[in-house]
Steps between C-alpha positions, in 0.01 A plus 500: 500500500323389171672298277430787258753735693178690634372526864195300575210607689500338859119580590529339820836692603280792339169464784737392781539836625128599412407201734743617743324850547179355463564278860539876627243622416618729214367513179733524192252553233424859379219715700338804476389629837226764474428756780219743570476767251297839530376793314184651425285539179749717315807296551600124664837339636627160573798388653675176522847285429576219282709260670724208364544350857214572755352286819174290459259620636386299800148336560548462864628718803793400682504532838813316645826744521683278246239534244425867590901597443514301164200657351616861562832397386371393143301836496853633399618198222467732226595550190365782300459473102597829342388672189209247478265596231160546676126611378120489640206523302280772634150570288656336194810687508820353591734715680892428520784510725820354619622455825792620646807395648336337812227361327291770575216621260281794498189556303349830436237572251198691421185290432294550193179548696433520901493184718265554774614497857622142713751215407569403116646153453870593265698255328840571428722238238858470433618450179773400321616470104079521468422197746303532799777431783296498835181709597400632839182664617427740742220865572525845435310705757265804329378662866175629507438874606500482859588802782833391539785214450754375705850477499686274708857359595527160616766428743453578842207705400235235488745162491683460801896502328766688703612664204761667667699180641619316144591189723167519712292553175682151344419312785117577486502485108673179516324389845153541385269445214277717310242311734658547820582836516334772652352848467522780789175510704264686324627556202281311329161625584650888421560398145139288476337867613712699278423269224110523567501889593226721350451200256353138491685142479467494119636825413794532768751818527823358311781305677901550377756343677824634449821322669856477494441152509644356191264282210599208597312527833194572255284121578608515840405888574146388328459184715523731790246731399269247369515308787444795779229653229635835480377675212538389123787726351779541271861439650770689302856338681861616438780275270464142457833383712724157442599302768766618513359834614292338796652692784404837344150404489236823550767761430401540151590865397256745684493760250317195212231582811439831457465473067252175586279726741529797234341296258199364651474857554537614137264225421210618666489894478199561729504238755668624851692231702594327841869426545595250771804404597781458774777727699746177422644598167397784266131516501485853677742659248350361219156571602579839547671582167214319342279756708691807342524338185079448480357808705155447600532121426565342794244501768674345782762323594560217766850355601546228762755570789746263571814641488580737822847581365303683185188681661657828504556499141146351435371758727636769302376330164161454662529886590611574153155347363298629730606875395409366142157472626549112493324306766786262706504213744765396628416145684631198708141330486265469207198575697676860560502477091088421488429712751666796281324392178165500700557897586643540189177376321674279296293190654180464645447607871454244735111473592380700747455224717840444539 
């Protein structure tokens, strides 16, 4: 204590424990993580959290199981900063929000004039008693107009997960990195077609990817992708989670599924969709009531078979969307999936050759 009777400022007790989550990789220092928005000309959205605790983000890929279980691990060191004041500037106009409980903000404004169609570089800055507390940057998606778009879970539809085993699902989370992991057969090259169908390379049908998979899986998810080169999207994931919350990982709350899907929806009036997803949680259901919810919207839908216990009720959901005049398949191997979208004209024949 001071002579004066008044605490005094230890600023090397103060950084110990800053220096202590540093050696973990964790950062202490306030960030603003920035996901893919998307809109069109009319109207734009951007998501992201602002986060007092967060990992560091990694220059290298692990690939030793020590260094593969740590990293996932301090995917879930969280903490969340609520009610942080948080603006963008957009065409000379700042826009404001705050976030919410978890961290979480959510952007939504209409531009003064249109922004043509591809990826727009955002900036988003948190604020606090009028200084600038951290900044992060990240792209809001205007798709140009195109045939179609696509819609598409992640687990177990593309990204090998076993979704339905929790302990199974760990082990391969906490087994593998982003690197390592691996895609079903196929897969792939379906999603490279449907991106390209009845369009060119620089003008590709739109790519969502909507997940239970929660936000703090965002980095990793996008590793993935970027490193098997499926096609450029936007990922919209379920609640950020805490450590504490590891072992419920992927069962964010289905029905936050169904209100992400409506919107892409809503956003883009006049554009019909793809939906692909799996028979191992609640893709058929949802698809379907997305299907009645949007007549004439969706123009097919495929769902990858891997649970025998469920294809009775998939059958009858498949069944169900076929009497809505909704082309179905219902697959164990993606080149079943292509062969469908070659009939169904959503990608190009193969030559005649062939």
């Amino acid at each position: 204590m001071h002579p004066s009777g008044k605490y005094k400022y230890d600023a090397a007790k103060d950084s110990r424990p800053r220096r202590w989550w540093a050696r973990m990789g964790i950062n202490t220092a306030t960030v603003v993580k920035v996901y893919h928005g998307y809109g069109h000309e009319g109207e734009l959205q951007v998501f992201g959290h602002v986060l007092s605790r967060s990992p560091v983000t990694e220059g290298r890929t692990r690939y030793h199981l020590l260094g593969n279980i740590w990293a996932l691990l301090r995917l879930f060191m969280v903490k969340p900063k609520p009610h942080a004041a948080v603006q963008l500037l957009w065409q000379d106009r700042t826009i404001h929000t705050q976030t919410a409980e978890d961290g979480f903000f959510h952007f939504q404004w209409k531009p003064e004039y249109p922004t043509p169609a591809g990826w727009h570089r955002v900036t988003v800055t948190h604020t606090q008693n009028g200084e600038n507390i951290a900044e992060g940057t990240g792209e809001v998606y205007i798709p140009h107009r195109t045939q179609f778009g696509c819609i598409s879970d992640i687990d177990d539809t593309f990204l090998i997960s076993h979704s339905e085993h929790v302990f199974r699902k760990l082990k391969v989370l906490l087994t593998h990195n982003a690197a390592s992991r691996r895609p079903f057969d196929g897969a792939v090259r379906h999603y490279q077609l449907l991106s390209h169908g009845h369009t060119v390379p620089p003008i590709p049908n739109p790519f969502f990817y909507v997940s239970s998979s929660e936000w703090n899986l965002y980095d990793y998810i996008r590793e993935f992708s970027d490193t098997w080169r499926l096609p450029q999207g936007v990922y919209l994931l379920s609640q950020l989670k805490l450590f504490s919350q590891l072992l419920k990982t992927g069962r964010g709350k289905h029905h936050t599924k169904f209100t992400r899907i409506a919107r892409i929806l809503e956003s883009y009036p006049h554009m019909p969709f793809v939906l692909l997803g799996d028979d191992t949680q609640q893709d058929p259901y949802i698809y379907e009531a997305i299907a009645r919810h949007f007549p004439r919207r969706i123009i097919s839908v495929y769902l990858r078979h891997l649970s025998d216990e469920k294809k009775p009720e998939v059958q009858a959901v498949v069944r169900s969307l076929e009497a809505l005049g909704i082309a179905c398949c219902y697959f164990r191997h993606s080149e079943e999936a292509i062969a469908h979208s070659r009939r169904m004209g959503l990608v190009a024949p193969l030559p005649a050759s062939w």
